[in-house]
N, CA, C and O atoms as CSV, one atom per row, in Angstrom:
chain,resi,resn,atom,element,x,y,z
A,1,UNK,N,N,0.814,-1.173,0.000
A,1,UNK,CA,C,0.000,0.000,0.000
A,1,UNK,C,C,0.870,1.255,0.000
A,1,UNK,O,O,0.464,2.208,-0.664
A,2,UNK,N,N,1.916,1.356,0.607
A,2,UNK,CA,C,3.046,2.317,0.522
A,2,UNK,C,C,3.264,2.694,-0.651
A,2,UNK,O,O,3.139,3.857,-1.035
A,3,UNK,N,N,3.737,1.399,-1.581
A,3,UNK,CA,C,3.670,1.604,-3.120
A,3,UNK,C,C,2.493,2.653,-3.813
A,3,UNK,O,O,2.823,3.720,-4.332
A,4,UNK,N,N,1.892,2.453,-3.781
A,4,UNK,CA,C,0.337,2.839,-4.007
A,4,UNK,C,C,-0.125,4.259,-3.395
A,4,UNK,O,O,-0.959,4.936,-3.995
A,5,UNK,N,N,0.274,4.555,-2.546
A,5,UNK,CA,C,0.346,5.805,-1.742
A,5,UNK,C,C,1.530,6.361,-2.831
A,5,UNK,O,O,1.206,7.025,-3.816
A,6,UNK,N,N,2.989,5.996,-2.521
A,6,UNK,CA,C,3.826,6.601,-2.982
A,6,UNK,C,C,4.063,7.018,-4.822
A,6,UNK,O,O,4.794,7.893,-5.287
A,7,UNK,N,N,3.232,6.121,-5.507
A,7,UNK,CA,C,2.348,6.266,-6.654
A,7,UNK,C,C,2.170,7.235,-7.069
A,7,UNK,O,O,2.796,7.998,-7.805
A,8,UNK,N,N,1.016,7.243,-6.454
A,8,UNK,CA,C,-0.068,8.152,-6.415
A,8,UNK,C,C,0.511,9.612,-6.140
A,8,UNK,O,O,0.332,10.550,-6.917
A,9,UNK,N,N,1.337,9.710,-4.760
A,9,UNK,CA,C,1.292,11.041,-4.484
A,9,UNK,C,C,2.508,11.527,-6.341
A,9,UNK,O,O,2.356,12.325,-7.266
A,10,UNK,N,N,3.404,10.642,-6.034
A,10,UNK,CA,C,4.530,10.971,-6.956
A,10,UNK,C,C,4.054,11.471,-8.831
A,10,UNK,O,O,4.658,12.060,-9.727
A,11,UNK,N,N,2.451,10.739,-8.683
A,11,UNK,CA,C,1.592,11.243,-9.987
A,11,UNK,C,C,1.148,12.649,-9.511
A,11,UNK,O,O,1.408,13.581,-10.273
A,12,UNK,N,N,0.667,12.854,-8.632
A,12,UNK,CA,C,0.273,13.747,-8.228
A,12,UNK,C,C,1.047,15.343,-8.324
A,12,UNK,O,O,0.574,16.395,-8.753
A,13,UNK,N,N,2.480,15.040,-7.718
A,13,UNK,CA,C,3.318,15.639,-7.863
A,13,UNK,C,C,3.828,16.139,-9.065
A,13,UNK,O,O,4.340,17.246,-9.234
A,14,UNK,N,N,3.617,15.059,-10.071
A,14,UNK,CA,C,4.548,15.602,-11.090
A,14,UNK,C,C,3.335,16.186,-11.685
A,14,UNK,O,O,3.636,17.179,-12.347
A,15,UNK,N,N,2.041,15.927,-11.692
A,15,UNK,CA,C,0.718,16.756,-12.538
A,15,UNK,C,C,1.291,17.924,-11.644
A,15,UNK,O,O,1.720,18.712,-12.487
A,16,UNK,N,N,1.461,18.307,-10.771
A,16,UNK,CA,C,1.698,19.665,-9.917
A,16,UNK,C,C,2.623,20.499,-10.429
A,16,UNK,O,O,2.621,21.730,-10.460
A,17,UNK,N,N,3.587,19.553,-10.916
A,17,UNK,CA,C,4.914,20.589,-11.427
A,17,UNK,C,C,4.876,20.754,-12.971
A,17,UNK,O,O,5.601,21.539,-13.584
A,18,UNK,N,N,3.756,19.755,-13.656
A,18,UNK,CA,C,3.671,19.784,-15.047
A,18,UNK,C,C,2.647,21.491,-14.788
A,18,UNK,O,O,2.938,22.636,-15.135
A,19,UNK,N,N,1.688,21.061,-14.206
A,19,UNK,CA,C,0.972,22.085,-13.782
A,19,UNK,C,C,1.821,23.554,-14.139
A,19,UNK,O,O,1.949,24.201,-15.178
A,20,UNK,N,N,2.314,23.728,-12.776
A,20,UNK,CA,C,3.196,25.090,-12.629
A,20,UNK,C,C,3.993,25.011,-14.221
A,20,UNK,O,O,3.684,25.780,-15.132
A,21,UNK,N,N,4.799,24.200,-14.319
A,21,UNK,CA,C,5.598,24.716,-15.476
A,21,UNK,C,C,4.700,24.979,-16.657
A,21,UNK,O,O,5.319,25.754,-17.386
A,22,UNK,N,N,3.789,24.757,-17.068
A,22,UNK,CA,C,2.752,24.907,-18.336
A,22,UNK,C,C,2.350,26.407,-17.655
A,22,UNK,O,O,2.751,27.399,-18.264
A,23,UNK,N,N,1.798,26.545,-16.775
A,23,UNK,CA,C,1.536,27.514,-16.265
A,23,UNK,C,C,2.571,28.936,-16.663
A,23,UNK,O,O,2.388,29.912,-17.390
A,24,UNK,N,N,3.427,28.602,-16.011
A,24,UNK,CA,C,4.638,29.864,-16.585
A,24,UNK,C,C,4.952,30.135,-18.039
A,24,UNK,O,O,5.368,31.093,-18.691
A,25,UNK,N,N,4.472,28.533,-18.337
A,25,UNK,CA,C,5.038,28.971,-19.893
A,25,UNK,C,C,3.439,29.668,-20.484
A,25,UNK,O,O,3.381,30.157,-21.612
A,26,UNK,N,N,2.969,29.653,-20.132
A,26,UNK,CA,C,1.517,30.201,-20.895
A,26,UNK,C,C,1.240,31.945,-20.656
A,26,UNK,O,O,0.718,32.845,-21.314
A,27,UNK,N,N,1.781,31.847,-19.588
A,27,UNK,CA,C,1.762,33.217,-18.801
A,27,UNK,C,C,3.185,33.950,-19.638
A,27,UNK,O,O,2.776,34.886,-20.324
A,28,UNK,N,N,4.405,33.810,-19.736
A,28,UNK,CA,C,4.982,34.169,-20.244
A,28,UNK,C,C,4.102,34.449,-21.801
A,28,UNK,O,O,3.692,35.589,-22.015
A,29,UNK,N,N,3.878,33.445,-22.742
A,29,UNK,CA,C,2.933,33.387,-23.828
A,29,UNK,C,C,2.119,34.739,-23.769
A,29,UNK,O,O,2.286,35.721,-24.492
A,30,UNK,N,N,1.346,34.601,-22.910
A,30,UNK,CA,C,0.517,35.381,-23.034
A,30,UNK,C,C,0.999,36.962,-22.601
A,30,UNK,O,O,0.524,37.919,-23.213
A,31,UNK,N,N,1.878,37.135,-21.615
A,31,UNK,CA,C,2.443,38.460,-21.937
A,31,UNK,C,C,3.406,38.877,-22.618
A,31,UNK,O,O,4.011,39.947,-22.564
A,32,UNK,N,N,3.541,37.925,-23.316
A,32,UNK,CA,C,3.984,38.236,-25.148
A,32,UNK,C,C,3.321,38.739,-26.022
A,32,UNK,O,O,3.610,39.581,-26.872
A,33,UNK,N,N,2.042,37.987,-25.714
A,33,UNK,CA,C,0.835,38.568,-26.814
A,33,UNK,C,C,0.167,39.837,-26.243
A,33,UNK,O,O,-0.663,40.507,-26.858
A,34,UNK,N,N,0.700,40.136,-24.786
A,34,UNK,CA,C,-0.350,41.498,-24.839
A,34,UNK,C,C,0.871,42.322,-25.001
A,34,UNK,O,O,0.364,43.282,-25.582
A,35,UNK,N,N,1.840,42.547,-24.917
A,35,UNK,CA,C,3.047,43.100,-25.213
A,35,UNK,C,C,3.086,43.378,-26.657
A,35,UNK,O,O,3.244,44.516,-27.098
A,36,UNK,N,N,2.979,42.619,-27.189
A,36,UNK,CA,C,2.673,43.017,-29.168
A,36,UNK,C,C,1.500,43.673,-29.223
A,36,UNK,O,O,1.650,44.730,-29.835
A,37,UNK,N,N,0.212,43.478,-28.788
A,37,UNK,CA,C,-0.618,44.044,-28.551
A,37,UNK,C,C,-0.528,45.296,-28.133
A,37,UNK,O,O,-1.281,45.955,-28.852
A,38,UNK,N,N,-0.133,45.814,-27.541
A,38,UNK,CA,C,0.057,47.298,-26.984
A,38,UNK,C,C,1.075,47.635,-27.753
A,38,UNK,O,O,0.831,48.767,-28.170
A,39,UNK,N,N,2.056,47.270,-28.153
A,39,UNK,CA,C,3.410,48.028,-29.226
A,39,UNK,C,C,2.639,48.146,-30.152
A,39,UNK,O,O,2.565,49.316,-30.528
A,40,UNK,N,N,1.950,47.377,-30.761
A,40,UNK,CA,C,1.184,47.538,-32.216
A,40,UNK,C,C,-0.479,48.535,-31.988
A,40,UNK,O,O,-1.044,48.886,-33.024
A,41,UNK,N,N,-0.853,48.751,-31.196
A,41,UNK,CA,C,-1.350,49.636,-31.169
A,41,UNK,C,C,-0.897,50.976,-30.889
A,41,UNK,O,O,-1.462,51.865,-31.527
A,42,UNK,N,N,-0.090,51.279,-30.156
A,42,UNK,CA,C,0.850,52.321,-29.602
A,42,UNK,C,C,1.255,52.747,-30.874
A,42,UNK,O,O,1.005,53.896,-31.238
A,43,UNK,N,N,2.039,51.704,-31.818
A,43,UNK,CA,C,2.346,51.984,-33.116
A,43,UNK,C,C,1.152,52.918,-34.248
A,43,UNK,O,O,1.473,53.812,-35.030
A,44,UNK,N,N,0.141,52.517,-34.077
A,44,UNK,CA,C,-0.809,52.872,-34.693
A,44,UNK,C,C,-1.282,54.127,-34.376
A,44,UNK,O,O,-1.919,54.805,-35.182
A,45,UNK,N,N,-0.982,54.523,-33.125
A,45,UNK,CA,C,-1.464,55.800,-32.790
A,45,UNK,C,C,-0.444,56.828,-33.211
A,45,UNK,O,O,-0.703,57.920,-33.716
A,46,UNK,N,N,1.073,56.208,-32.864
A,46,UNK,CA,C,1.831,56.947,-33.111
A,46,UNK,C,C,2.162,57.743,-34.680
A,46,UNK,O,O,2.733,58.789,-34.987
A,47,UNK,N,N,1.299,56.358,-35.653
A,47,UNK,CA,C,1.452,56.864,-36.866
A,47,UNK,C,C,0.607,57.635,-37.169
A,47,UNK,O,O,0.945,58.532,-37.941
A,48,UNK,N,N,-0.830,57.591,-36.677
A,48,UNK,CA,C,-1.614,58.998,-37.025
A,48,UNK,C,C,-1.507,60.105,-36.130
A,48,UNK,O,O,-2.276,61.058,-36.255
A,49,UNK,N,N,-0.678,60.080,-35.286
A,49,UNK,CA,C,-0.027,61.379,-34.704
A,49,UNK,C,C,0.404,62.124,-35.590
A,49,UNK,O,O,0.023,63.285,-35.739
A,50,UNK,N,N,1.260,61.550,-36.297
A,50,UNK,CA,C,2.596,61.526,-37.245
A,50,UNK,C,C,1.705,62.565,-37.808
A,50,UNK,O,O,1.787,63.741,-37.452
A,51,UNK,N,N,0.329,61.877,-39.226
A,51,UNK,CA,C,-0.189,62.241,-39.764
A,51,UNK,C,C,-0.742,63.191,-39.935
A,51,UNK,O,O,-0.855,63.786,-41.007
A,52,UNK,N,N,-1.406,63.638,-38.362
A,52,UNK,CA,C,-2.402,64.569,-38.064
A,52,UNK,C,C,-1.424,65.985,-37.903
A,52,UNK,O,O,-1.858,67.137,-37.858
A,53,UNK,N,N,0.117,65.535,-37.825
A,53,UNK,CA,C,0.935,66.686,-36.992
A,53,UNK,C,C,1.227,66.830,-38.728
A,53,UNK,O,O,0.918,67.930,-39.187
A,54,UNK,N,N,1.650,66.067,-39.467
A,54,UNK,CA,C,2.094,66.935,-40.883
A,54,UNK,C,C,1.300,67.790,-41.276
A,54,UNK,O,O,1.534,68.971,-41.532
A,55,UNK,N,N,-0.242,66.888,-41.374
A,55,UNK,CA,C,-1.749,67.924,-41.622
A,55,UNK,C,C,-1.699,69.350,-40.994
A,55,UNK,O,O,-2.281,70.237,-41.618
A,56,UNK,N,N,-1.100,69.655,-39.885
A,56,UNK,CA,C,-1.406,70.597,-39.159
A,56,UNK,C,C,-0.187,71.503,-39.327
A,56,UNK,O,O,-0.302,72.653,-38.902
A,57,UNK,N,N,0.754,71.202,-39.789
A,57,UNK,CA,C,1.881,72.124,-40.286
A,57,UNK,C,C,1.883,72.707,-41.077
A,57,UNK,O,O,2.355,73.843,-41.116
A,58,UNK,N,N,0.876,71.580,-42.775
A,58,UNK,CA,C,0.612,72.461,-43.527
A,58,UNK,C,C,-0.239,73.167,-44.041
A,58,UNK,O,O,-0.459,73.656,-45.149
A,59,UNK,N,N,-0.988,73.138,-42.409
A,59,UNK,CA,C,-2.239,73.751,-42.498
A,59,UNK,C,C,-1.823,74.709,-41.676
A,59,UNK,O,O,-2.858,75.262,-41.304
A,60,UNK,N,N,-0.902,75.234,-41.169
A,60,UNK,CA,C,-0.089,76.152,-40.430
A,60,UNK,C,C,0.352,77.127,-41.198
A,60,UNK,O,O,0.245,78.348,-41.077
A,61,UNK,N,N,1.028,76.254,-42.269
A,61,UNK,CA,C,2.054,77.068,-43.194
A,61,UNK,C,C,1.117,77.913,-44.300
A,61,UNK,O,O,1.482,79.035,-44.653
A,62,UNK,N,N,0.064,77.395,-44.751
A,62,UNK,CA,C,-0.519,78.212,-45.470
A,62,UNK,C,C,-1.865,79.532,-44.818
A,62,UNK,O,O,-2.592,80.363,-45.362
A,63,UNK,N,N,-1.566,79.008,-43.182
A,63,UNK,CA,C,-2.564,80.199,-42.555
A,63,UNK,C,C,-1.439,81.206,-42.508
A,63,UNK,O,O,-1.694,82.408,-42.418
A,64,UNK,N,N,-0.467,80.847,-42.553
A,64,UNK,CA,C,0.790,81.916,-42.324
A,64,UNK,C,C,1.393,82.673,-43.498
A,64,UNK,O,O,1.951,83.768,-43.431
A,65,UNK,N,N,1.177,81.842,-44.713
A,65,UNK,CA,C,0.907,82.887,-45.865
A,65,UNK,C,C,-0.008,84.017,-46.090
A,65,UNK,O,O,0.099,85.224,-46.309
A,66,UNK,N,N,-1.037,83.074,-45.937
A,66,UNK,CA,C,-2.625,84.258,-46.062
A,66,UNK,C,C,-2.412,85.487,-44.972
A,66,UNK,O,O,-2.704,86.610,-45.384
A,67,UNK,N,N,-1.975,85.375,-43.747
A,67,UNK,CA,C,-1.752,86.524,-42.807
A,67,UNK,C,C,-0.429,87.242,-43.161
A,67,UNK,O,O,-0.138,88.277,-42.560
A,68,UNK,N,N,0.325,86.771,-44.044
A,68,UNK,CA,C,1.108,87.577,-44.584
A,68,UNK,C,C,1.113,88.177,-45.768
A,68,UNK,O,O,1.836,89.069,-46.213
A,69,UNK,N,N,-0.267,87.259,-46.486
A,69,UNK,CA,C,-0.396,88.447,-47.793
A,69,UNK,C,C,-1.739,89.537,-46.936
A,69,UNK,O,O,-1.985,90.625,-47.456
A,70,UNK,N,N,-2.431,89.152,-45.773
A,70,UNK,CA,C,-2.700,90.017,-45.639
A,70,UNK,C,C,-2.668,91.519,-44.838
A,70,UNK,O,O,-3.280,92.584,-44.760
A,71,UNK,N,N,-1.370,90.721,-44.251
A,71,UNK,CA,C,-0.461,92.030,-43.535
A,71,UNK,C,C,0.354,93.170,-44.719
A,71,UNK,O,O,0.868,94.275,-44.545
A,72,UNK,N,N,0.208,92.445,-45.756
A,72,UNK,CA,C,1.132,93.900,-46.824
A,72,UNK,C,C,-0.178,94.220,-47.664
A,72,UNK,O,O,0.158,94.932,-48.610
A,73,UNK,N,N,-1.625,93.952,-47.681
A,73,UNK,CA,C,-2.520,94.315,-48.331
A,73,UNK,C,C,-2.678,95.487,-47.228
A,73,UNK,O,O,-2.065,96.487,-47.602
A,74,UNK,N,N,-3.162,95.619,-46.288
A,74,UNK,CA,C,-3.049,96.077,-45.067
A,74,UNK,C,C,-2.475,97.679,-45.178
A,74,UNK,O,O,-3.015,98.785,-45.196
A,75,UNK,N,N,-0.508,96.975,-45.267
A,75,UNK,CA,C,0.217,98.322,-45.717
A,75,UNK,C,C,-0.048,98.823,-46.912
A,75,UNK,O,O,-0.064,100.047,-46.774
A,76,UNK,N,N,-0.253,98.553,-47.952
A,76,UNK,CA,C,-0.513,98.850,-49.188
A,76,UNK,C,C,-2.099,99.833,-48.897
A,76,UNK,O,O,-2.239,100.991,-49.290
A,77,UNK,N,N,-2.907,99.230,-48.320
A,77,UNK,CA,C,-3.432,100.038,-48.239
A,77,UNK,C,C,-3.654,101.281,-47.397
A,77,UNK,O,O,-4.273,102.277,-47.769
A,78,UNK,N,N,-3.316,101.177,-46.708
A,78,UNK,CA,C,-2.779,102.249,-45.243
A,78,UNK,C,C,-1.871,103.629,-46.273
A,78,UNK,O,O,-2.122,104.834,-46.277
A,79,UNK,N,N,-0.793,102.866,-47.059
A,79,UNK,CA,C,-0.524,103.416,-47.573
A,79,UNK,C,C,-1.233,104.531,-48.643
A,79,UNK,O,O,-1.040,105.734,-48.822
A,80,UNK,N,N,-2.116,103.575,-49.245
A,80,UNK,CA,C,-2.901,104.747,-50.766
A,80,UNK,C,C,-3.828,105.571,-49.561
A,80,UNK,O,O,-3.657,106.790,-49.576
A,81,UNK,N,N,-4.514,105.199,-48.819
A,81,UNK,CA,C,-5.880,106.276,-47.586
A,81,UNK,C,C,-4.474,107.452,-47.321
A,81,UNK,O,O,-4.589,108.599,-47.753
A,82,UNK,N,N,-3.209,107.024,-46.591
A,82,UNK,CA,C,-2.586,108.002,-46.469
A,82,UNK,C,C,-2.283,109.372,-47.871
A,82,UNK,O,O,-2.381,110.598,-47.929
A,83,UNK,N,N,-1.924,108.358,-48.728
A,83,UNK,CA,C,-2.081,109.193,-50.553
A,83,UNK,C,C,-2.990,110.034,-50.310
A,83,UNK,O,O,-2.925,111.258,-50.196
A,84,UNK,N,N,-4.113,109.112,-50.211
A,84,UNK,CA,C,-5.606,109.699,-50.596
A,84,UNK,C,C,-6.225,111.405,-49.242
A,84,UNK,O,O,-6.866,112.454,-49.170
A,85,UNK,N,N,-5.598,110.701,-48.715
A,85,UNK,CA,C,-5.608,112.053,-47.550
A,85,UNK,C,C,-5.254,112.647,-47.786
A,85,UNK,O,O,-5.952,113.661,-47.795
A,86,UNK,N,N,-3.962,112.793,-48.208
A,86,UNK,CA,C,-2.679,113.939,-48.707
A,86,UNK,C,C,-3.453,114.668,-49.614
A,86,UNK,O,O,-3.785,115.799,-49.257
A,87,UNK,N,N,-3.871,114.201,-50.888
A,87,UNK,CA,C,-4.625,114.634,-51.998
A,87,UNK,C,C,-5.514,115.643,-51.392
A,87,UNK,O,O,-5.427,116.862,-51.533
A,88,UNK,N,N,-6.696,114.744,-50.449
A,88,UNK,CA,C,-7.866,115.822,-50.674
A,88,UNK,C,C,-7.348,116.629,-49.727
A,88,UNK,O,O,-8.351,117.009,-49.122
A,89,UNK,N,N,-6.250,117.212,-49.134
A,89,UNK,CA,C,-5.970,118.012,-47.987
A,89,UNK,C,C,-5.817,119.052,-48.983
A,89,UNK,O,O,-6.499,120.075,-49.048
A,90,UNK,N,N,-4.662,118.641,-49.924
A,90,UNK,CA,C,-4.159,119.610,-51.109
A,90,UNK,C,C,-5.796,120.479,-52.071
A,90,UNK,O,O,-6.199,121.608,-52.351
A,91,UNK,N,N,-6.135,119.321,-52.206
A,91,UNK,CA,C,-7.688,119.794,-53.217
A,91,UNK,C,C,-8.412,120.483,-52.398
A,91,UNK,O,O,-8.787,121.573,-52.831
A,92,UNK,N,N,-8.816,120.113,-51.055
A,92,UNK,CA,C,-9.664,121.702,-50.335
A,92,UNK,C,C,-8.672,122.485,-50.335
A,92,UNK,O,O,-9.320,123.242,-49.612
A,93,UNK,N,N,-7.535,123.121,-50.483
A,93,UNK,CA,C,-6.642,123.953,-50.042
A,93,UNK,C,C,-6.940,124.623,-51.204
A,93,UNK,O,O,-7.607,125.621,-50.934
A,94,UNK,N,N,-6.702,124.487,-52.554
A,94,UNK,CA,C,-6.444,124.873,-53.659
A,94,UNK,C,C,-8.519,125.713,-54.245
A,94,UNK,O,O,-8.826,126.821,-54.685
A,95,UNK,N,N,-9.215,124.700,-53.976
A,95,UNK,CA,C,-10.672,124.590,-54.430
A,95,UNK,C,C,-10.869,126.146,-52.940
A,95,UNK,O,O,-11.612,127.118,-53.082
A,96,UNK,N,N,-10.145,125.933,-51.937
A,96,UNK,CA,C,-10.466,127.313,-50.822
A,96,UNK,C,C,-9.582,128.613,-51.785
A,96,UNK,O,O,-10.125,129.625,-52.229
A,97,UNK,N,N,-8.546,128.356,-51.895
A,97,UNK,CA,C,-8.293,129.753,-52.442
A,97,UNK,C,C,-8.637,129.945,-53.714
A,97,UNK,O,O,-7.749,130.650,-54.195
A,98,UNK,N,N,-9.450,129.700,-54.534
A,98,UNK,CA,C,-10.408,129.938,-55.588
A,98,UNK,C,C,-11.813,130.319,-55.124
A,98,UNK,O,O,-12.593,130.732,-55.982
A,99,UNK,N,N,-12.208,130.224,-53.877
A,99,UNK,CA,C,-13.278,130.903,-52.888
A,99,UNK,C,C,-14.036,129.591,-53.014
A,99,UNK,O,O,-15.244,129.828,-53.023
A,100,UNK,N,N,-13.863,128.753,-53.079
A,100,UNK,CA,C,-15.150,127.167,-53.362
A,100,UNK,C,C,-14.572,126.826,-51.595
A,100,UNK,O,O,-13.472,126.875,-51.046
A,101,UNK,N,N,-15.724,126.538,-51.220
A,101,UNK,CA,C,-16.126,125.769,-49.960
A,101,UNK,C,C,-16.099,123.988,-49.813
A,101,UNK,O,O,-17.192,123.427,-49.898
A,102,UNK,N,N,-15.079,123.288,-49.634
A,102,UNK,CA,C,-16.200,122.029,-49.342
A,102,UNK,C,C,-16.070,121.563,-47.912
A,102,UNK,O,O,-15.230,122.058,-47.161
A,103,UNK,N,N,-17.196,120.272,-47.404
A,103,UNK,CA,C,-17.175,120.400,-46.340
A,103,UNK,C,C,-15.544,119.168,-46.261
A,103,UNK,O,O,-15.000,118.561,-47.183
A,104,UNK,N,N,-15.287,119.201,-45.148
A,104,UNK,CA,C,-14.423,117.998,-45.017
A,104,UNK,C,C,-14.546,116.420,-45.869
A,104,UNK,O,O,-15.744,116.239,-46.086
A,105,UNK,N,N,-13.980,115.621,-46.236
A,105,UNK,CA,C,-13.741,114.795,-46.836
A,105,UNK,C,C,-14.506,113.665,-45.792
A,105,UNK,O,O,-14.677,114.041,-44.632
A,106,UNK,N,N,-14.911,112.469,-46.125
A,106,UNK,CA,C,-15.583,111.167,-45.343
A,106,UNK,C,C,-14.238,110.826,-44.675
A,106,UNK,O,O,-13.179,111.222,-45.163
A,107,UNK,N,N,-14.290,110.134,-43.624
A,107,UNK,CA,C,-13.562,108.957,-43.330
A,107,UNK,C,C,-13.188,107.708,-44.355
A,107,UNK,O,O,-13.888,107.159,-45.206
A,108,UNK,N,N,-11.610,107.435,-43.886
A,108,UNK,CA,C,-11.266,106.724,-45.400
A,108,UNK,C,C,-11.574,105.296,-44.819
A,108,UNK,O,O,-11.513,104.363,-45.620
A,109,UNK,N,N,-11.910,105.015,-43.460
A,109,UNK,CA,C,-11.555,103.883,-42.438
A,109,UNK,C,C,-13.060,103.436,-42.074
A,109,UNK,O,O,-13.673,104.371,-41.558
A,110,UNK,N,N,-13.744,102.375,-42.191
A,110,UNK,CA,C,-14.489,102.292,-41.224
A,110,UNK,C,C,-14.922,102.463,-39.797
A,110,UNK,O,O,-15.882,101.722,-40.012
A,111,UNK,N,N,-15.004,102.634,-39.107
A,111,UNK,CA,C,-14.990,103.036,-37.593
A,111,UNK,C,C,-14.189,101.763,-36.763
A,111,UNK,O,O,-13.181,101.806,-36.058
A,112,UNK,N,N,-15.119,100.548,-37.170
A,112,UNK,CA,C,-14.139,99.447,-36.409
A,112,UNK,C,C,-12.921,99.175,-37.464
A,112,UNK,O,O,-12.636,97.997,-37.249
A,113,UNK,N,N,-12.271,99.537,-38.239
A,113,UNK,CA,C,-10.885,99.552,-39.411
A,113,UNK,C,C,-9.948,100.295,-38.528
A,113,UNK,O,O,-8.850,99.825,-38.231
A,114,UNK,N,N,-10.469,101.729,-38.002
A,114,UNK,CA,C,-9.953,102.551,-37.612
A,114,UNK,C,C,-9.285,101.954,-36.357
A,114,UNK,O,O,-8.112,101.594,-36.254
A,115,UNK,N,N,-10.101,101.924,-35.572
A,115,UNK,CA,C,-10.249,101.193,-34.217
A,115,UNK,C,C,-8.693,100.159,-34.143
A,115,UNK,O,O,-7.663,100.276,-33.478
A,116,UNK,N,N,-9.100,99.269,-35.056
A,116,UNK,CA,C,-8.103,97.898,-34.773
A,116,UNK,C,C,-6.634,98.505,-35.751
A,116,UNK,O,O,-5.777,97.635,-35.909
A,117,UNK,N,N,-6.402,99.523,-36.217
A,117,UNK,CA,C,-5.437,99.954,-36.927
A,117,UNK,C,C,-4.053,99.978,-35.873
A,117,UNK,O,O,-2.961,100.356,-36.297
């Protein structure tokens, strides 16, 4: 019966250690597979990062044109209202000493133009 006891437990035992060792190896396995799992998604995000950040550079680069063609439209025009001022300052001056009256000239600016100038 010793036999039989000692059997038994010694089956027992080794299902125990077959056990554990399958065990580790599965567990290792498996945080292999969530390990690729997360790199390969991580990956995936990282590439439409990538994507979204080129999108946005050259969607950067051409808001930064347009505010620079419209910063010299801006001067260009600042410039001719200044012309244009000069002018009619000269033309009432000239239209007064010929005895002609006019009243002052309009505003060359809108009120809010003026404002944010």
């Amino acid at each position: 019966m010793d036999n039989i006891v000692a059997v038994v437990l010694a089956a027992a035992l080794s299902g125990l250690a077959g056990a554990m060792v399958n065990g580790l190896v599965n567990r290792r396995k498996l945080g292999a597979e969530a390990a690729k799992i997360i790199t390969d998604a991580a990956a995936g995000v990282v590439q439409t990062m990538k994507a979204d950040r080129e999108d946005l550079l050259k969607r950067i680069a051409t808001l930064e044109k347009q505010v620079a063609g419209w910063r010299r439209q801006r001067r260009a025009d600042r410039d001719a209202a200044m012309l244009h001022a000069a002018w009619d300052t000269i033309a009432i001056e000239l239209l007064a000493k010929r005895g002609e009256r006019l009243p002052p000239p309009p505003p060359l600016y809108a009120p809010d133009q003026r404002e944010a100038s």
